[in-house]
N, CA, C and O atoms as CSV, one atom per row, in Angstrom:
chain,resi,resn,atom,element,x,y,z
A,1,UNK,N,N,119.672,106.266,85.632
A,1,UNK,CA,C,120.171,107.278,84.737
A,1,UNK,C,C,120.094,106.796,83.295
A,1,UNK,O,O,119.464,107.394,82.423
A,2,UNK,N,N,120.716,105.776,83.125
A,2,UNK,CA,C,120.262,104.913,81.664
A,2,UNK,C,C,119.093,105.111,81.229
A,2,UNK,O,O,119.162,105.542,80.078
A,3,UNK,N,N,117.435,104.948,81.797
A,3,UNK,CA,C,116.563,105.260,81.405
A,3,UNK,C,C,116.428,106.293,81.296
A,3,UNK,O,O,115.606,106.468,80.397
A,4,UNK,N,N,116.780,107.251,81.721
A,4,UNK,CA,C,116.864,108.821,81.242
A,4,UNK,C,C,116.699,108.879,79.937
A,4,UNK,O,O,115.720,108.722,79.207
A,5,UNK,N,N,118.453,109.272,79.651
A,5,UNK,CA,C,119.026,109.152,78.756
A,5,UNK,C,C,118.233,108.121,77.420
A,5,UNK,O,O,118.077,108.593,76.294
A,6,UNK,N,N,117.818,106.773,77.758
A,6,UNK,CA,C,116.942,105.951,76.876
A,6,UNK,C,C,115.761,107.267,76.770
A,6,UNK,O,O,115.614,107.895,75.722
A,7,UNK,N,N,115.131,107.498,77.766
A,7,UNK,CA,C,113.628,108.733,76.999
A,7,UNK,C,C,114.224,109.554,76.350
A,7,UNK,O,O,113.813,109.558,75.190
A,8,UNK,N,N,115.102,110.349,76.556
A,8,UNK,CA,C,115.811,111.783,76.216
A,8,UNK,C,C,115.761,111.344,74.320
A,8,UNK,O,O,115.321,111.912,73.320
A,9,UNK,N,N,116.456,110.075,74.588
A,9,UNK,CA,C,116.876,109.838,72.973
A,9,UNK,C,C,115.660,109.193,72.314
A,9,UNK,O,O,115.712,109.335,71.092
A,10,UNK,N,N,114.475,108.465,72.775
A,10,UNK,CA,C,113.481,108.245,72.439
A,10,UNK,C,C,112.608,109.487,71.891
A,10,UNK,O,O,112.270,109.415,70.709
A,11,UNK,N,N,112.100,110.929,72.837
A,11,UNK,CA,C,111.590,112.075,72.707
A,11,UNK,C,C,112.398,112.779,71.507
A,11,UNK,O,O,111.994,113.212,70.428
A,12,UNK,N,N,113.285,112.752,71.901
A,12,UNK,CA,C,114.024,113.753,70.780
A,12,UNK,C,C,114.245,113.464,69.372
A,12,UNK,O,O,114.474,114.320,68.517
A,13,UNK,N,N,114.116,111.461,69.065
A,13,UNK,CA,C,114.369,111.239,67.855
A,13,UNK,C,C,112.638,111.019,66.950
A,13,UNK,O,O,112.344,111.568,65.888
A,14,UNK,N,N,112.228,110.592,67.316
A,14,UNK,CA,C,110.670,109.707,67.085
A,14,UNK,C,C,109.479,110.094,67.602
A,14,UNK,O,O,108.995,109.648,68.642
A,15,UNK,N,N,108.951,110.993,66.829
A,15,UNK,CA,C,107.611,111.110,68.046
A,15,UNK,C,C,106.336,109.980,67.956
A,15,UNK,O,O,105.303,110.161,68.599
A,16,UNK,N,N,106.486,109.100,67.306
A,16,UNK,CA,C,105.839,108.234,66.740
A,16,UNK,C,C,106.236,107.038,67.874
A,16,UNK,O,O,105.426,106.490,68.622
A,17,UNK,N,N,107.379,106.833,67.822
A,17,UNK,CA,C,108.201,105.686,68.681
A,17,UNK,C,C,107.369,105.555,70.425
A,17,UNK,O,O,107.092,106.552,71.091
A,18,UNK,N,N,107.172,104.504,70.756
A,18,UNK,CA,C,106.225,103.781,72.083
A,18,UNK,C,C,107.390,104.489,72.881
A,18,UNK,O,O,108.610,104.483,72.721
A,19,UNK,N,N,106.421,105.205,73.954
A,19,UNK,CA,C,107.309,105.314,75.308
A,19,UNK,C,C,107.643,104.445,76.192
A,19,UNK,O,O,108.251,104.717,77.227
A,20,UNK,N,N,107.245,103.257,75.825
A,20,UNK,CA,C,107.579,102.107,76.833
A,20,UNK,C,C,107.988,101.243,75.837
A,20,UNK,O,O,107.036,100.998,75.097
A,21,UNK,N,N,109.171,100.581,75.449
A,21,UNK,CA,C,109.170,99.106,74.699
A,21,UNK,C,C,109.474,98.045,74.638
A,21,UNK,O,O,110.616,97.980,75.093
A,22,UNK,N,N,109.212,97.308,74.402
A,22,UNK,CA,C,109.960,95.498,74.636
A,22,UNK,C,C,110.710,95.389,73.769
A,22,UNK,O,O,110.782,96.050,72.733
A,23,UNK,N,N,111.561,94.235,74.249
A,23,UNK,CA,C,113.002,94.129,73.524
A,23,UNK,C,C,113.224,94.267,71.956
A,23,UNK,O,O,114.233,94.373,71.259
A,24,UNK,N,N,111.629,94.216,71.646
A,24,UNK,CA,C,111.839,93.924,70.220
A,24,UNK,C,C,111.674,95.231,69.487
A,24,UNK,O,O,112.003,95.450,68.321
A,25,UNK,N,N,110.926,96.355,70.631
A,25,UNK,CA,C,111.011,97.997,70.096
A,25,UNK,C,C,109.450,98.250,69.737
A,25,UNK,O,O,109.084,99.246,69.112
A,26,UNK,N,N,108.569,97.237,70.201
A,26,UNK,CA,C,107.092,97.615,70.059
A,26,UNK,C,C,106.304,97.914,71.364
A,26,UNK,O,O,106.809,97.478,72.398
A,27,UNK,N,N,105.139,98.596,71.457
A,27,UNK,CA,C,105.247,99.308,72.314
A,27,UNK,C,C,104.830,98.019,73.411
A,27,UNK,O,O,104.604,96.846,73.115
A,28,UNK,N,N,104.814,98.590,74.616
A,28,UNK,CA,C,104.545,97.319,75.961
A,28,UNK,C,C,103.169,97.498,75.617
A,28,UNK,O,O,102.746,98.537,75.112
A,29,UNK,N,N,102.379,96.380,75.916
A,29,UNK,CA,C,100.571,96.489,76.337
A,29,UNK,C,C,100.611,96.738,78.044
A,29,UNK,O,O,101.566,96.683,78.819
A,30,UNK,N,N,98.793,97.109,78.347
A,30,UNK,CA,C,98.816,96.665,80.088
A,30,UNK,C,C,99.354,95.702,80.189
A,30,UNK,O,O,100.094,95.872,81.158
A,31,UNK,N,N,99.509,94.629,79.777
A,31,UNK,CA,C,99.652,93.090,80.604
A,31,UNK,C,C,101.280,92.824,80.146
A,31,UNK,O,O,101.770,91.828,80.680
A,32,UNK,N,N,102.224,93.623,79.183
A,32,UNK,CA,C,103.497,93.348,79.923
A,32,UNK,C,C,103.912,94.069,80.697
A,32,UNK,O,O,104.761,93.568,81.434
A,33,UNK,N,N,103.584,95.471,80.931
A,33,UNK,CA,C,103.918,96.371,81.899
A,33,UNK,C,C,103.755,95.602,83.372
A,33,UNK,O,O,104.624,95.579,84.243
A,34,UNK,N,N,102.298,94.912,83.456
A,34,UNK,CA,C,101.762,94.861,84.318
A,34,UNK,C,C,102.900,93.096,84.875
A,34,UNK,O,O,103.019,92.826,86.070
A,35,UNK,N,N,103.400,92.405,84.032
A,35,UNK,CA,C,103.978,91.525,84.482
A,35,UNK,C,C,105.369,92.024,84.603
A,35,UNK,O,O,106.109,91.238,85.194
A,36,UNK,N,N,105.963,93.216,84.164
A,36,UNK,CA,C,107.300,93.765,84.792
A,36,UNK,C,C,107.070,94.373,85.407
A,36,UNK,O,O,108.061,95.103,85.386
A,37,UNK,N,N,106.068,94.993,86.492
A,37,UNK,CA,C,105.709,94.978,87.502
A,37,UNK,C,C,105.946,94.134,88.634
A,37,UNK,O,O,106.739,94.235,89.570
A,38,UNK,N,N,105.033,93.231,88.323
A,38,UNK,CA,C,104.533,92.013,89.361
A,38,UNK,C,C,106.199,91.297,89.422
A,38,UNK,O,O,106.547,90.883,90.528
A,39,UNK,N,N,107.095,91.173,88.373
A,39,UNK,CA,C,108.143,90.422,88.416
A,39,UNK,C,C,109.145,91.505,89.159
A,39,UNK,O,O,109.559,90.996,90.200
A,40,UNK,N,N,109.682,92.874,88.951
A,40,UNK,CA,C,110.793,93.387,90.201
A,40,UNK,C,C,110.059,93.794,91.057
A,40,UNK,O,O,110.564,94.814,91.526
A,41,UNK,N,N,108.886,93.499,91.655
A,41,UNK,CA,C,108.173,93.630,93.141
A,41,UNK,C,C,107.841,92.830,93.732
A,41,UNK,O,O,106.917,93.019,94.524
A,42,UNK,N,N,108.457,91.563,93.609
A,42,UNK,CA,C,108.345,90.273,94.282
A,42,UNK,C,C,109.070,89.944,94.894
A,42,UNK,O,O,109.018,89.097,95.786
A,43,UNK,N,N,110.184,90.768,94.402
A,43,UNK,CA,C,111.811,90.459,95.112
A,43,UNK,C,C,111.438,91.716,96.696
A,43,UNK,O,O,112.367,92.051,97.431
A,44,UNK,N,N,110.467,92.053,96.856
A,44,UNK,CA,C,110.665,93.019,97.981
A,44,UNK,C,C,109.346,92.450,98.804
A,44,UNK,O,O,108.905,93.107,99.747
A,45,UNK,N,N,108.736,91.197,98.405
A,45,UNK,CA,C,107.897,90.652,99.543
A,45,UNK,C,C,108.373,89.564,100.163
A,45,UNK,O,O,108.537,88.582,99.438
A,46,UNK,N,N,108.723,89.426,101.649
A,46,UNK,CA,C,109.001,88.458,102.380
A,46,UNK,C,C,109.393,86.938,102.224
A,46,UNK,O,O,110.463,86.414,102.532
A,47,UNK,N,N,108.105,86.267,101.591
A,47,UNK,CA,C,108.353,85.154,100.922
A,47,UNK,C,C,107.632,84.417,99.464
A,47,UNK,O,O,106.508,83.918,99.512
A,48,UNK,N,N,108.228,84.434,98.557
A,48,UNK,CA,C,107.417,83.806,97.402
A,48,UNK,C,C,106.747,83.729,97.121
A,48,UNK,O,O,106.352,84.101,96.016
A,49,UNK,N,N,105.836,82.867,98.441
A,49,UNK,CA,C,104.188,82.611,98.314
A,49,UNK,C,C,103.716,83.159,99.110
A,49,UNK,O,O,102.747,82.660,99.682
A,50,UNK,N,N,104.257,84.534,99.511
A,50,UNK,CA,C,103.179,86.115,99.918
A,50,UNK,C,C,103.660,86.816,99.026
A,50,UNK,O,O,103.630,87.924,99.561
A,51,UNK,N,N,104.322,87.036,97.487
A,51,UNK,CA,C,104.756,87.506,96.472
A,51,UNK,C,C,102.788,88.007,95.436
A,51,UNK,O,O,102.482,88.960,94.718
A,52,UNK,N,N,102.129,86.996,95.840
A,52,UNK,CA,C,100.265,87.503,94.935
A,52,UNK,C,C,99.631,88.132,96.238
A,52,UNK,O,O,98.453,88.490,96.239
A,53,UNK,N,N,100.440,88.257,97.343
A,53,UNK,CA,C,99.170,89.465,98.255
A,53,UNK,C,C,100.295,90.319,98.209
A,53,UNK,O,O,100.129,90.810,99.326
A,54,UNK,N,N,101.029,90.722,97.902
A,54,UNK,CA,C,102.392,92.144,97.957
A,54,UNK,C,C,101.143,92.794,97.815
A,54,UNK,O,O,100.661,93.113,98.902
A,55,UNK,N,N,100.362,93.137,96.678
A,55,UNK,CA,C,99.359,94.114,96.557
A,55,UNK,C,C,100.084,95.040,95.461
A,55,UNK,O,O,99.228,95.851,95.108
A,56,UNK,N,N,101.006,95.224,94.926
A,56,UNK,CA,C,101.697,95.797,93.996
A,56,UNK,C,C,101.339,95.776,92.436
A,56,UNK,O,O,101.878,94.913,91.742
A,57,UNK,N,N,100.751,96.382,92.050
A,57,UNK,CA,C,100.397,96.522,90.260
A,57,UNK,C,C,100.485,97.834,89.820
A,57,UNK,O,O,100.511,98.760,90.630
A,58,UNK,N,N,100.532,98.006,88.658
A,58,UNK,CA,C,100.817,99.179,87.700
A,58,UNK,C,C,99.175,100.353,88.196
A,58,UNK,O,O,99.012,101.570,88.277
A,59,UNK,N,N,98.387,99.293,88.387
A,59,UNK,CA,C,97.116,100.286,89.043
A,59,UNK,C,C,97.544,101.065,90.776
A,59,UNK,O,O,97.297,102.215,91.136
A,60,UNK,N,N,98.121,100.140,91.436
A,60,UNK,CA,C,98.751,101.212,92.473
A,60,UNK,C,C,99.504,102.164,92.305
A,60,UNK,O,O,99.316,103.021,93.168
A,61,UNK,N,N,100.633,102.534,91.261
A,61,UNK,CA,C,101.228,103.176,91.383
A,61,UNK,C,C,100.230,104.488,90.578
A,61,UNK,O,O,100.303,105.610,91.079
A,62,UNK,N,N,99.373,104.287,89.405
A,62,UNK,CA,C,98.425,105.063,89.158
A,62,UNK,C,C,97.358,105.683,90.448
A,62,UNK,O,O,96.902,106.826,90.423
A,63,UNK,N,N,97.182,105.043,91.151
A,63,UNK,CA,C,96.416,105.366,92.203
A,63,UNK,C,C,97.221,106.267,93.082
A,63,UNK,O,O,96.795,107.415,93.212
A,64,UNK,N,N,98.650,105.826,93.896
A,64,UNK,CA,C,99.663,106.513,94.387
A,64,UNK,C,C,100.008,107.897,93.792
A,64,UNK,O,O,100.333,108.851,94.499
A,65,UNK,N,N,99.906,107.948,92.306
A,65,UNK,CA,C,99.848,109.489,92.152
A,65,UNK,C,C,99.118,109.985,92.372
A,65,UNK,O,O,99.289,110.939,93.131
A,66,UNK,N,N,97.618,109.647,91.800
A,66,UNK,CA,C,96.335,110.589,91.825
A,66,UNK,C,C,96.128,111.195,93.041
A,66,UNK,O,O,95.603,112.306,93.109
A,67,UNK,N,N,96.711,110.196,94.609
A,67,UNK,CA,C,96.409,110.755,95.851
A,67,UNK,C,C,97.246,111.989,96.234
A,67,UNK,O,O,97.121,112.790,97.160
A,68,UNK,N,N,98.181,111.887,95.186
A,68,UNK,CA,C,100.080,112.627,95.498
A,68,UNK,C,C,99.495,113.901,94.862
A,68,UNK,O,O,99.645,115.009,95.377
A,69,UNK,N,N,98.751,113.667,93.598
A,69,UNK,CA,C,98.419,115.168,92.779
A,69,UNK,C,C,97.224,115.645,93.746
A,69,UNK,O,O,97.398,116.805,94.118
A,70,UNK,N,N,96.160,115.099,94.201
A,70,UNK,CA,C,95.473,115.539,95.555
A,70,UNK,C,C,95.855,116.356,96.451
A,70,UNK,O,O,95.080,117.253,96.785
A,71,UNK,N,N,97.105,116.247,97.038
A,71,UNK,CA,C,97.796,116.387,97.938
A,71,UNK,C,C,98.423,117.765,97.892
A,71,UNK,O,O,98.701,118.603,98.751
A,72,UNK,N,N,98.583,117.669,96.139
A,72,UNK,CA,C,99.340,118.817,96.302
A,72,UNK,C,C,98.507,119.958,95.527
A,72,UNK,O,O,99.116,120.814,94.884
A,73,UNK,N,N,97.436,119.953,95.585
A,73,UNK,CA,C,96.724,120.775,95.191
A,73,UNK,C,C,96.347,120.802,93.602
A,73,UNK,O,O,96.101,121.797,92.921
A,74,UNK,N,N,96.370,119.445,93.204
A,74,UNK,CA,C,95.808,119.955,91.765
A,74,UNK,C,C,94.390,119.421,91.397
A,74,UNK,O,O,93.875,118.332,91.652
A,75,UNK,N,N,93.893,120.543,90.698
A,75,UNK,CA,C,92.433,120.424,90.240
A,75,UNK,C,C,91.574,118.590,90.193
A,75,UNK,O,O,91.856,117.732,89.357
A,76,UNK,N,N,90.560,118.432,91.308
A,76,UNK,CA,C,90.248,117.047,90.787
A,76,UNK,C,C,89.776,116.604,89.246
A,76,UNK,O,O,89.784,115.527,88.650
A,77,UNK,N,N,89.382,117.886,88.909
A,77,UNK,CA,C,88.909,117.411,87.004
A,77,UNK,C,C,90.415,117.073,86.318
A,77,UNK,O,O,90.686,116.142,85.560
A,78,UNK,N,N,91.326,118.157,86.843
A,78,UNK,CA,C,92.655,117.825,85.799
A,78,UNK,C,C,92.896,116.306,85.714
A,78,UNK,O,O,93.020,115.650,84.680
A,79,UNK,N,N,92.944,115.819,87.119
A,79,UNK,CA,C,93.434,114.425,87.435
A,79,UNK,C,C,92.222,113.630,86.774
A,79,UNK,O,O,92.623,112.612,86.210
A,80,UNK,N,N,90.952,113.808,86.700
A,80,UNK,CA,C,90.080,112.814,85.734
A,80,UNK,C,C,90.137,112.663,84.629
A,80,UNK,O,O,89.893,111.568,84.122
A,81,UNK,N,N,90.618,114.170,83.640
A,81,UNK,CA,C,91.180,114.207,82.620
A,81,UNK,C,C,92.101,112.769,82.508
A,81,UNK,O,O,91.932,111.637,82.054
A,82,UNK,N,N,93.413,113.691,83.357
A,82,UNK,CA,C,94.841,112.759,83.123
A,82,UNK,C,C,94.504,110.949,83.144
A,82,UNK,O,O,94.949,110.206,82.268
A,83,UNK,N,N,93.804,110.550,84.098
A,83,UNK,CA,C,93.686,109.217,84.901
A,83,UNK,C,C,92.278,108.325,83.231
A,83,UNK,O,O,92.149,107.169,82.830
A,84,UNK,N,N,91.592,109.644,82.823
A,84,UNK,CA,C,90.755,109.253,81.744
A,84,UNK,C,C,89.279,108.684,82.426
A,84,UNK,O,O,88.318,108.149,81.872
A,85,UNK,N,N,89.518,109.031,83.859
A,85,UNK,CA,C,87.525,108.445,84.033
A,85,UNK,C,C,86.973,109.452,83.181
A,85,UNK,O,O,87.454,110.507,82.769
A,86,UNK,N,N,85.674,108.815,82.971
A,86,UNK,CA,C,84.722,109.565,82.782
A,86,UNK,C,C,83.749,110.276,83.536
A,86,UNK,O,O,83.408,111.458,83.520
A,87,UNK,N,N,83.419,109.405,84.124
A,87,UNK,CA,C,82.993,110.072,85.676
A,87,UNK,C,C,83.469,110.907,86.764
A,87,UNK,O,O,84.289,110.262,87.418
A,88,UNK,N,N,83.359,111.641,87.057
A,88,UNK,CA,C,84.268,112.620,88.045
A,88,UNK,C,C,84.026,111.895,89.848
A,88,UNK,O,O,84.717,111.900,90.868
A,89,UNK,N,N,82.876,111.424,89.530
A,89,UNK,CA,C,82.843,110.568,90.667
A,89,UNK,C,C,83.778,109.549,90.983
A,89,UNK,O,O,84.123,109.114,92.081
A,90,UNK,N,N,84.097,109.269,89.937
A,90,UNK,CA,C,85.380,107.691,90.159
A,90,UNK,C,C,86.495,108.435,90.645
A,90,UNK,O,O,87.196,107.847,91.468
A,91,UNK,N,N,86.920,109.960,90.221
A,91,UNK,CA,C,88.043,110.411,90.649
A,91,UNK,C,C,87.824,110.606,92.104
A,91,UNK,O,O,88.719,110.332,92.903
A,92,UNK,N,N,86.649,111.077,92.490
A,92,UNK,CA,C,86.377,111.920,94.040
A,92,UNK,C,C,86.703,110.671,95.060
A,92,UNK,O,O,86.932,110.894,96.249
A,93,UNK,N,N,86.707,109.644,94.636
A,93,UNK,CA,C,87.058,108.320,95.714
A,93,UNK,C,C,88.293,108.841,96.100
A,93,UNK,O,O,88.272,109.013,97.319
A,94,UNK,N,N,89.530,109.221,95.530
A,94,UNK,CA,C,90.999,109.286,96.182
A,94,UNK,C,C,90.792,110.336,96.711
A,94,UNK,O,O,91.496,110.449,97.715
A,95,UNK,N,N,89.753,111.729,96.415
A,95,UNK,CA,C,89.806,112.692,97.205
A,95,UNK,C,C,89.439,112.346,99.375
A,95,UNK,O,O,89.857,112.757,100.458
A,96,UNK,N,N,88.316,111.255,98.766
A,96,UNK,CA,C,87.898,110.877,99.863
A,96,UNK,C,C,88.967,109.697,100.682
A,96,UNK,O,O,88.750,109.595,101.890
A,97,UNK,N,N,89.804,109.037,100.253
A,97,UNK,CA,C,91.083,108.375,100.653
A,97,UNK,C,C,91.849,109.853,101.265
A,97,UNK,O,O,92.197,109.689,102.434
A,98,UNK,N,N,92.112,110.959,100.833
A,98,UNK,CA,C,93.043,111.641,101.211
A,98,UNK,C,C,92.359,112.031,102.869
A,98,UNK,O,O,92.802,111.867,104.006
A,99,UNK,N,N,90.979,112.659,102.279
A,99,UNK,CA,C,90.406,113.139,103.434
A,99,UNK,C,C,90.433,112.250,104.680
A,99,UNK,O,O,90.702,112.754,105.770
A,100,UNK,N,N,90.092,110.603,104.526
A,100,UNK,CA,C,90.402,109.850,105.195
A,100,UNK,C,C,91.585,109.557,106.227
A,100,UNK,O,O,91.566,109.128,107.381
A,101,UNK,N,N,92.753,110.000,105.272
A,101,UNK,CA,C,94.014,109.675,105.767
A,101,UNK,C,C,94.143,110.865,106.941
A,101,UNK,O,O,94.614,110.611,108.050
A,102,UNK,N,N,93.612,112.346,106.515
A,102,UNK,CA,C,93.837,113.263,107.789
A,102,UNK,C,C,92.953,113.362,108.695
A,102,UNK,O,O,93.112,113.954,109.763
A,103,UNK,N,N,91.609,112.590,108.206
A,103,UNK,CA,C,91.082,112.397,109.738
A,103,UNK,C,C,91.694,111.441,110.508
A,103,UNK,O,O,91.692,111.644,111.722
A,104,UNK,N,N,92.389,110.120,109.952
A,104,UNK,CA,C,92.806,109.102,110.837
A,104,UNK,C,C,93.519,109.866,111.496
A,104,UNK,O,O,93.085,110.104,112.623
A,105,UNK,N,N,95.143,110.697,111.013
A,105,UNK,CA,C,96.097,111.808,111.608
A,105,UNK,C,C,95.479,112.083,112.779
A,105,UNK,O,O,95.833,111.690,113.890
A,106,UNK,N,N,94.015,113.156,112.359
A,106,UNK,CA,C,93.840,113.905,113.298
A,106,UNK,C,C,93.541,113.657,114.467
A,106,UNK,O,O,93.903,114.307,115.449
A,107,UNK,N,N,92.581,112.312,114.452
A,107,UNK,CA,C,91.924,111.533,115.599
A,107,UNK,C,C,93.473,110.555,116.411
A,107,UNK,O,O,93.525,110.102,117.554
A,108,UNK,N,N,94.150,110.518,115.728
A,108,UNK,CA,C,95.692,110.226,116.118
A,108,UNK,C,C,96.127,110.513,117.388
A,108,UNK,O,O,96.394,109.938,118.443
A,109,UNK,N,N,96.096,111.787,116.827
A,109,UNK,CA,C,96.970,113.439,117.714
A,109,UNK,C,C,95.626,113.606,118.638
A,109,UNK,O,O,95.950,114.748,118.962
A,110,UNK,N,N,94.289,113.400,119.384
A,110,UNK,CA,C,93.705,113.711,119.783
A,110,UNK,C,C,93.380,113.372,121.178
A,110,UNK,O,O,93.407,112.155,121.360
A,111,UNK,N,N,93.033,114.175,122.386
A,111,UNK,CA,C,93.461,113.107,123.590
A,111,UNK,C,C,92.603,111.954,123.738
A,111,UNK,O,O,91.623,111.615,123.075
A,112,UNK,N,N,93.149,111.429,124.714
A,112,UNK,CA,C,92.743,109.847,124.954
A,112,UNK,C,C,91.422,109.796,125.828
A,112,UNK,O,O,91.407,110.364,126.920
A,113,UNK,N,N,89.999,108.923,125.215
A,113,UNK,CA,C,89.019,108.943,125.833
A,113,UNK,C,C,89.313,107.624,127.130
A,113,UNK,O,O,90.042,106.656,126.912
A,114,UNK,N,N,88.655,107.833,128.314
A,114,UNK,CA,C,89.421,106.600,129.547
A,114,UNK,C,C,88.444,105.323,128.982
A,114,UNK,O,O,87.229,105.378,128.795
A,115,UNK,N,N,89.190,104.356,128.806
A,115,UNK,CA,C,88.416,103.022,128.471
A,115,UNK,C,C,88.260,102.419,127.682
A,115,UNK,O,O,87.836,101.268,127.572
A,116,UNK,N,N,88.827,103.653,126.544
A,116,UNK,CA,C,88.780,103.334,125.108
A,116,UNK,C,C,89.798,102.314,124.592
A,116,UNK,O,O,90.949,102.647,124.877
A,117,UNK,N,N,89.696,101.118,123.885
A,117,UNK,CA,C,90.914,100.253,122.906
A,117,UNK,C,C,91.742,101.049,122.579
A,117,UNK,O,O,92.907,100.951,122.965
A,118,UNK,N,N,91.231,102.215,121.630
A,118,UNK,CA,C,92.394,102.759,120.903
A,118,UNK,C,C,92.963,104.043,121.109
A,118,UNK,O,O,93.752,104.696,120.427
A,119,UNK,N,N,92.129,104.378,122.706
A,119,UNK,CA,C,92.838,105.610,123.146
A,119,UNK,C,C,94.448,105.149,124.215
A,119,UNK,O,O,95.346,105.892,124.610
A,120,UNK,N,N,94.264,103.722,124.393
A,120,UNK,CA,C,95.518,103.431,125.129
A,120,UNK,C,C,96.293,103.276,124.234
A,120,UNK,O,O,97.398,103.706,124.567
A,121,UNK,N,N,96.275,102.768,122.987
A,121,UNK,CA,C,97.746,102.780,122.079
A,121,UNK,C,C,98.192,104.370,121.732
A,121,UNK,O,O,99.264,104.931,121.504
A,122,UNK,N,N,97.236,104.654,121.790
A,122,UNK,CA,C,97.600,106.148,121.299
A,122,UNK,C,C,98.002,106.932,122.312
A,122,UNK,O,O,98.871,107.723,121.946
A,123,UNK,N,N,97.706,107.017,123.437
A,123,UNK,CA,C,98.203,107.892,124.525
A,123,UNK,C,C,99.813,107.750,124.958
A,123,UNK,O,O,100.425,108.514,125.704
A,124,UNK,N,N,100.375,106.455,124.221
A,124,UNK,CA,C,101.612,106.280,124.806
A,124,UNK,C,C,102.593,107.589,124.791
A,124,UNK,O,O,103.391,107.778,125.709
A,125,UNK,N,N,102.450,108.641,123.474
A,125,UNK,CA,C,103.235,109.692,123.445
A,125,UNK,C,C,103.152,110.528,124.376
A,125,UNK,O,O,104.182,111.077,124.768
A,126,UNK,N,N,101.850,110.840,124.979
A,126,UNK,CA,C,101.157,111.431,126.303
A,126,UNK,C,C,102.327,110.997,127.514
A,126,UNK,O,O,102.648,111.944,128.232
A,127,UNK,N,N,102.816,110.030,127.737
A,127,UNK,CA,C,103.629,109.585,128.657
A,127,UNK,C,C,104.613,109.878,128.802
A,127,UNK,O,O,105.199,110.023,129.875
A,128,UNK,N,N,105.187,110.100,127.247
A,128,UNK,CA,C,106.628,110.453,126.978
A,128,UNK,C,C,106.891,111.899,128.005
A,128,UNK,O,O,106.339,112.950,127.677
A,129,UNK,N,N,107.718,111.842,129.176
A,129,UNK,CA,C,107.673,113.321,129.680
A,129,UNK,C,C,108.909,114.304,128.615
A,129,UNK,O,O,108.640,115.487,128.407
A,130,UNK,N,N,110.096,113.750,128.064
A,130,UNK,CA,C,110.947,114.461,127.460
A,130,UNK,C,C,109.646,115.044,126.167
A,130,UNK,O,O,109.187,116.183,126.255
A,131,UNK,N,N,109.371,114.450,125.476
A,131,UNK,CA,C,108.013,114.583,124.351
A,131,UNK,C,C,107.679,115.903,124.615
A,131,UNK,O,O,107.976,116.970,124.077
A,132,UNK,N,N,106.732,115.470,125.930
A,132,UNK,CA,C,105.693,116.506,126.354
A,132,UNK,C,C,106.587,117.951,127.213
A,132,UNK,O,O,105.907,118.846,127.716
A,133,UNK,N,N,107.444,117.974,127.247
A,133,UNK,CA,C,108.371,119.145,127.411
A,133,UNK,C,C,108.772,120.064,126.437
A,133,UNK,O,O,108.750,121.293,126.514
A,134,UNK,N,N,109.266,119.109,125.196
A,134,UNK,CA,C,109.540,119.785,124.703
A,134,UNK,C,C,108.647,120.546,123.772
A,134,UNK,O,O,108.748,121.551,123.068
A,135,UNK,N,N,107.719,119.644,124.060
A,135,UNK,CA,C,106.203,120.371,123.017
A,135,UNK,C,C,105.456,121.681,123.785
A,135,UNK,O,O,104.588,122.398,123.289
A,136,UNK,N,N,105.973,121.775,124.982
A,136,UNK,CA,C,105.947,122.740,125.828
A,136,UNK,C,C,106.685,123.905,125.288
A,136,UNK,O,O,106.211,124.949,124.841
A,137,UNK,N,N,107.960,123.540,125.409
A,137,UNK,CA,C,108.816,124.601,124.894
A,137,UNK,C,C,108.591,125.455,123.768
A,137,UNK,O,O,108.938,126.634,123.838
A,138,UNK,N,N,107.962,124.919,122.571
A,138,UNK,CA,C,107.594,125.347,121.482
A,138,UNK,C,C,107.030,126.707,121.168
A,138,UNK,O,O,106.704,126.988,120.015
């Protein structure tokens, strides 16, 4: 809520004034953002020295939207605009991550071929008889 309130009074007084700033009131670059990043997302990986594969940077969470604005239907040019490729091709990669993600879904939910590796992990819901009842019921 504090940071709120910090933008609210930032927007409303200064339009000049950095939306992001360091202690001293100038604006952050990539590389301090990117190390107050890397520093409160370390505290949420396991151990210390698996703290540089967390996989966590200021570019994931840029990426995490673009798939989120995908998702929810907004224009892929808007998002090349917003994100600043130039290429519209660099944007169509997360389109193709999204598409990805609902074929994995779909092939998920799909029945089980006999023999297959990954039709036995997947069939376990198939077993479930309460599951498959109530998906009956429906």
């Amino acid at each position: 809520m504090h940071a709120l309130k910090q933008l609210d009074s930032v927007c409303s007084q200064d339009k000049a004034a950095p939306l992001f700033a360091s202690r001293q009131g100038r604006p952050l670059t990539r590389f301090g953002i990117y190390k107050l990043v890397k520093r409160h997302t370390a505290k949420s990986c396991p151990t210390p020295t698996s703290a540089k594969r967390c996989g966590v940077s200021p570019h994931v969470f840029r990426h995490s939207l673009a798939v989120r604005l995908l998702k929810e239907g907004i224009d892929v040019n808007v998002i090349r605009g917003w994100l600043g490729h130039v290429s519209l091709d660099t944007t169509h990669r997360y389109a193709e991550i999204t598409l990805r993600t609902k074929q994995a879904a779909v092939a998920t939910c799909l029945p089980a071929v006999v023999g297959s590796e990954t039709s036995r992990a997947n069939a376990r819901w198939q077993k479930d008889e309460e599951l498959i009842k109530w998906l009956r019921s429906l």
